[in-house]
C-alpha positions as CSV (number, residue, x, y, z in Angstrom):
1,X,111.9,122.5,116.3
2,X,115.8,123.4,115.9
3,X,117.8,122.0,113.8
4,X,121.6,122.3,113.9
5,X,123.6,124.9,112.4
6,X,124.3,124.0,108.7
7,X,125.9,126.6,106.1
8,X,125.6,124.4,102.8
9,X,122.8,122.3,103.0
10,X,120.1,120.0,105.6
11,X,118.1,116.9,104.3
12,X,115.6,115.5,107.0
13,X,114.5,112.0,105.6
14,X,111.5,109.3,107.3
15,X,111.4,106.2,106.2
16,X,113.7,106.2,103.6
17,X,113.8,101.9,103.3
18,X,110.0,101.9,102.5
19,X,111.0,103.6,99.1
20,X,112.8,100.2,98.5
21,X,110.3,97.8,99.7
22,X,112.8,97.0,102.7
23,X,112.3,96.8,106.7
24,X,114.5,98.6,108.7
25,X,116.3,95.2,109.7
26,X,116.9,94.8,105.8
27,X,118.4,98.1,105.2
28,X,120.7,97.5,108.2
29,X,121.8,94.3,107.0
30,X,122.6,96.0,103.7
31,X,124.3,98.9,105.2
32,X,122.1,101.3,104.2
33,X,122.1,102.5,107.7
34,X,125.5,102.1,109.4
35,X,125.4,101.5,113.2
36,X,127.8,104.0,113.8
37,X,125.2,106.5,112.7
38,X,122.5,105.3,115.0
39,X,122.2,108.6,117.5
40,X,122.2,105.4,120.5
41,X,121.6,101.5,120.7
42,X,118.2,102.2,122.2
43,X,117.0,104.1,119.5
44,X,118.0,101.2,117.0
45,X,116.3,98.7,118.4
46,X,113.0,100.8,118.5
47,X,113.4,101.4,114.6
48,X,113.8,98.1,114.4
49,X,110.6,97.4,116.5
50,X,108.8,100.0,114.7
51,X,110.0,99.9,111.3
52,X,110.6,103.8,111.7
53,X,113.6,105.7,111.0
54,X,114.2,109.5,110.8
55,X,117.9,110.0,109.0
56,X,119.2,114.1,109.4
57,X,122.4,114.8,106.9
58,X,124.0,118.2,107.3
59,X,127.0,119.8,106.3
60,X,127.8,122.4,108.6
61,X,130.0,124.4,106.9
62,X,130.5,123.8,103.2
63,X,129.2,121.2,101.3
64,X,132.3,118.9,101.6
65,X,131.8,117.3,105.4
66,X,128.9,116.2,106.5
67,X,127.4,114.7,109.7
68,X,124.6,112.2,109.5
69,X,122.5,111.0,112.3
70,X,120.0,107.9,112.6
71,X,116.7,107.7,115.4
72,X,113.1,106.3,115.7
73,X,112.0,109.5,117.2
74,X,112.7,112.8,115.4
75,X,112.3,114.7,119.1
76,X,115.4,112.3,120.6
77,X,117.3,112.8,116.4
78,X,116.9,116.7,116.4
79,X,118.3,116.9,120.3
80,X,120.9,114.5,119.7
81,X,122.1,116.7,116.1
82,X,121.9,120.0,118.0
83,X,124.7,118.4,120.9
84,X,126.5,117.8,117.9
85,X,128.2,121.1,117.6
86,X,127.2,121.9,121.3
Protein backbone atom coordinates (compact mmCIF):
# COMPACT_ATOMS: atom_id res chain seq x y z
CA UNK A 1 0.00 0.00 0.00
CA UNK A 2 1.57 3.56 -0.80
CA UNK A 3 0.19 6.39 -0.01
CA UNK A 4 1.28 9.83 -1.41
CA UNK A 5 3.87 11.97 -0.06
CA UNK A 6 2.37 14.13 2.75
CA UNK A 7 4.64 16.34 5.20
CA UNK A 8 1.77 17.65 7.61
CA UNK A 9 -0.74 15.25 7.87
CA UNK A 10 -2.95 12.00 5.96
CA UNK A 11 -6.56 11.07 6.96
CA UNK A 12 -7.90 7.87 5.08
CA UNK A 13 -11.76 7.83 5.81
CA UNK A 14 -14.64 4.70 4.62
CA UNK A 15 -17.83 5.42 4.84
CA UNK A 16 -17.94 8.48 6.33
CA UNK A 17 -22.09 9.19 5.40
CA UNK A 18 -22.95 6.05 7.49
CA UNK A 19 -21.87 8.09 10.58
CA UNK A 20 -24.81 10.40 9.57
CA UNK A 21 -27.44 7.89 8.69
CA UNK A 22 -27.08 9.08 4.94
CA UNK A 23 -26.53 7.02 1.44
CA UNK A 24 -23.94 8.03 -0.57
CA UNK A 25 -26.58 9.60 -3.03
CA UNK A 26 -27.66 11.73 0.10
CA UNK A 27 -24.31 12.97 1.03
CA UNK A 28 -23.86 13.97 -2.71
CA UNK A 29 -26.88 15.83 -2.88
CA UNK A 30 -25.80 17.66 0.24
CA UNK A 31 -22.33 18.27 -0.87
CA UNK A 32 -20.71 16.39 1.40
CA UNK A 33 -18.87 14.84 -1.39
CA UNK A 34 -18.18 17.38 -4.21
CA UNK A 35 -18.02 15.83 -7.80
CA UNK A 36 -15.04 17.45 -8.52
CA UNK A 37 -13.35 15.29 -5.87
CA UNK A 38 -14.56 12.00 -7.27
CA UNK A 39 -10.98 10.37 -8.54
CA UNK A 40 -13.45 9.55 -12.04
CA UNK A 41 -17.23 9.38 -13.11
CA UNK A 42 -16.99 5.53 -13.04
CA UNK A 43 -15.90 5.35 -9.62
CA UNK A 44 -19.04 7.55 -8.54
CA UNK A 45 -21.43 5.75 -9.90
CA UNK A 46 -20.08 2.50 -8.21
CA UNK A 47 -20.29 4.35 -4.76
CA UNK A 48 -23.43 5.17 -5.56
CA UNK A 49 -24.30 1.45 -6.52
CA UNK A 50 -22.55 0.25 -3.53
CA UNK A 51 -23.13 2.72 -0.94
CA UNK A 52 -19.18 2.66 -0.44
CA UNK A 53 -16.89 5.50 -0.39
CA UNK A 54 -13.14 5.73 0.60
CA UNK A 55 -12.28 9.71 1.02
CA UNK A 56 -7.98 10.33 1.28
CA UNK A 57 -7.21 14.20 2.54
CA UNK A 58 -3.58 15.05 2.49
CA UNK A 59 -1.61 18.01 2.71
CA UNK A 60 1.52 17.56 1.06
CA UNK A 61 3.59 20.03 2.34
CA UNK A 62 2.30 22.04 5.31
CA UNK A 63 -0.82 21.93 6.81
CA UNK A 64 -2.33 24.86 4.82
CA UNK A 65 -3.20 23.02 1.10
CA UNK A 66 -4.63 20.09 0.88
CA UNK A 67 -5.68 17.53 -1.83
CA UNK A 68 -8.70 15.37 -1.23
CA UNK A 69 -9.73 12.52 -3.40
CA UNK A 70 -13.13 10.46 -3.55
CA UNK A 71 -13.40 6.31 -4.85
CA UNK A 72 -15.38 3.05 -4.25
CA UNK A 73 -12.25 1.10 -4.37
CA UNK A 74 -9.37 2.18 -2.11
CA UNK A 75 -6.83 0.07 -4.70
CA UNK A 76 -8.18 2.54 -7.79
CA UNK A 77 -8.21 5.88 -4.66
CA UNK A 78 -4.51 5.14 -3.49
CA UNK A 79 -3.27 4.79 -7.42
CA UNK A 80 -5.17 7.66 -8.44
CA UNK A 81 -3.50 9.94 -5.05
CA UNK A 82 -0.06 8.72 -5.80
CA UNK A 83 -0.35 10.23 -9.84
CA UNK A 84 -1.17 13.17 -7.99
CA UNK A 85 2.22 14.48 -7.38
CA UNK A 86 3.54 11.94 -10.14
Amino acid sequence: MQFPRHAASLHLTHNQHKSYYETVAKAIESGTYDDEDWINPEQRQRALETNDVWELQWYPDTPVGSYRLLAADLDALLTAAVAVEG
